[in-house]
N, C-alpha and C positions, 0 to 999 in steps of 0.2 A: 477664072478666079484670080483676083489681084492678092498679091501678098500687102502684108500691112508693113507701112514705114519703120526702118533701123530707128528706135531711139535716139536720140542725140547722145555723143559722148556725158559721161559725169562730169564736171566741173570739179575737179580737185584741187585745192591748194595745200600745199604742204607752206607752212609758219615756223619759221626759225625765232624761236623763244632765246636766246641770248644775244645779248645786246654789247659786250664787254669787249674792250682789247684784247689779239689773242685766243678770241673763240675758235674752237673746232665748229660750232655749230655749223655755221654755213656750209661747210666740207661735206657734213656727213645729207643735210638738206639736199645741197647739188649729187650727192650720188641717189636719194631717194626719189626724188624728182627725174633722176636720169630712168629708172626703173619703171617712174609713170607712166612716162612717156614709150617707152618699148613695151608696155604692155598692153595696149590699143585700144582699150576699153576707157581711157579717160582723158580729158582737157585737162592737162596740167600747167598749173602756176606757181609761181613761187613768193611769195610774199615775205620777206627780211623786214624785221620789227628794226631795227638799226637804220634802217635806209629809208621805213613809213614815219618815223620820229616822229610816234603821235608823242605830247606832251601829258604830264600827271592830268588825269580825268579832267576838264574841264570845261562840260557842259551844265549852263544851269536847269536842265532841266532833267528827271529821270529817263533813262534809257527807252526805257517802255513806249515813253509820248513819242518819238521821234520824231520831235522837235529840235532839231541840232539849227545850233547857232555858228557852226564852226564848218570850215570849209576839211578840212582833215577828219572829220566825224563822217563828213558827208561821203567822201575818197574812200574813207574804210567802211562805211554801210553798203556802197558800193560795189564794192570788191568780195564783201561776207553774200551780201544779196545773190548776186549773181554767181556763187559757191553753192554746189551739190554736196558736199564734203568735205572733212579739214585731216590733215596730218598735222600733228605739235611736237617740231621736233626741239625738244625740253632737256636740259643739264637739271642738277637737282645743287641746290645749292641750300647749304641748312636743313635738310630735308625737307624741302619743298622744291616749288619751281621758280624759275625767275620771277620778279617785280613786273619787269616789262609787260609779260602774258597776260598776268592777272591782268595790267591797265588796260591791253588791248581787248581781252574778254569784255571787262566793264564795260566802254566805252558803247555799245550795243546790247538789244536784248531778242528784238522780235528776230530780227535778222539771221540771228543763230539757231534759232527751233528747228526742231525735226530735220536735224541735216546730221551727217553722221559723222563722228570722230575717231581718229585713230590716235596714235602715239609712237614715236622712236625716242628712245630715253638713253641718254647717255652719260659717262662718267668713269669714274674709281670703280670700285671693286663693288660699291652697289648700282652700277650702270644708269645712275637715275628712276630706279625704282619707285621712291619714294615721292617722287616729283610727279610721276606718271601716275599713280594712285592718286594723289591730293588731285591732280589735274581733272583726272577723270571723275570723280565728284563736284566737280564747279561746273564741267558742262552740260551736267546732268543735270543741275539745278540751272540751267539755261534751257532745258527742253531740250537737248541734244542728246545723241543716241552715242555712248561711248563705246567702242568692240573690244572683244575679250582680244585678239589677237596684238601686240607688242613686239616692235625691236627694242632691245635691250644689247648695248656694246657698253661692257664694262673695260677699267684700263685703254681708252678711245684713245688716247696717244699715242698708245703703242699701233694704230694702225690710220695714224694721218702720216701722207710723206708726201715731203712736197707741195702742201699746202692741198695734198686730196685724199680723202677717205677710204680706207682699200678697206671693202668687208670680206669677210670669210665667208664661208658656205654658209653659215645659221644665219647669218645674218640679212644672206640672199632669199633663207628660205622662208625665213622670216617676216619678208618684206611682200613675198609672195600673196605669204596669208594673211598679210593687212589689207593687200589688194584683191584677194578675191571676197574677204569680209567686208569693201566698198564696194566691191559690185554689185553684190544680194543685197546690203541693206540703204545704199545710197539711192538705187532705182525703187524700194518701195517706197522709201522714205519719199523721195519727190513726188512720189502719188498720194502720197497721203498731202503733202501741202498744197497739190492738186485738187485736194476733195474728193477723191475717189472712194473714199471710205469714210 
């Protein structure tokens, strides 16, 4: 009796939604992405929205057609395409989320369906809470699967040093249960854009 072929790893990218001088984002990004990667169930990326400098939306055509005219359209369908999953890791600013995300969401449609998202929210003393809700409604109306499980680090200052993110246990364990809620629902999710069902 043969056994059947390991899966391919998830394709995970974690997204750093702040774009500003001065951000922790990237900090607390490189320590979740360090968690990916030792956790062995997935292909981790990192994709910094400051470093992909897609520009304010400017395709002329709707997302849906994927008919991009734009060489940076093409790089980020690219990058979502070939994505099992996404992490946003998101600051709440005004109680929302960054500018940037929302552009970067936009900028795609088909591309993001049935692939699964998570969240690490950070900030003040409501840790990006409210950025992480609003979030999680925009990808849902993308066809994306949002998971109940969330990091949440409020007062994130107090635990950057040095220009790196030291989390605490909740935070570790936190991060746990983002990743074992992409492993159940990122491998069905691939089967259903499969057509297996």
């Amino acid at each position: 009796m043969t056994s059947e072929p390991s899966a391919a790893p998830i394709a995970l990218t974690t997204v750093v939604a702040s774009t500003r001088p001065g951000r922790v984002g990237r900090s607390v990004a490189d320590w979740f992405t360090g968690r990916v990667t030792e956790n062995g169930r997935f292909a981790a990326r990192l994709v910094d929205l400051r470093e992909l400098a897609l520009p304010f939306f400017d395709e002329p055509h709707p997302p849906a057609q994927r008919r991009y005219t734009k060489s940076h359209t093409r790089a980020w369908s690219r990058i979502v395409d070939a994505s099992d999953a996404f992490v946003f890791v998101t600051p709440e600013y005004n109680g929302g989320f960054p500018a940037p995300l929302k552009n970067a969401w936009d900028f795609l449609a088909v591309e993001w369906q049935h692939k699964s998202a998570g969240f690490v929210g950070y900030g003040g003393v409501s840790a990006g809470t409210r950025a992480v809700q609003m979030g999680k409604s925009v990808v849902a109306n993308l066809r994306m699967l949002p998971i109940g499980p969330t990091v949440s680090i409020p007062f994130v200052d107090e635990r950057v040093e040095d220009g790196a993110f030291r989390p605490g246990k909740i935070h570790e364990r936190a991060a746990e249960r983002i990743l074992d809620e992409l492993a159940r629902t990122a491998t069905v999710m691939r089967r259903l854009r499969g057509g297996e069902f």
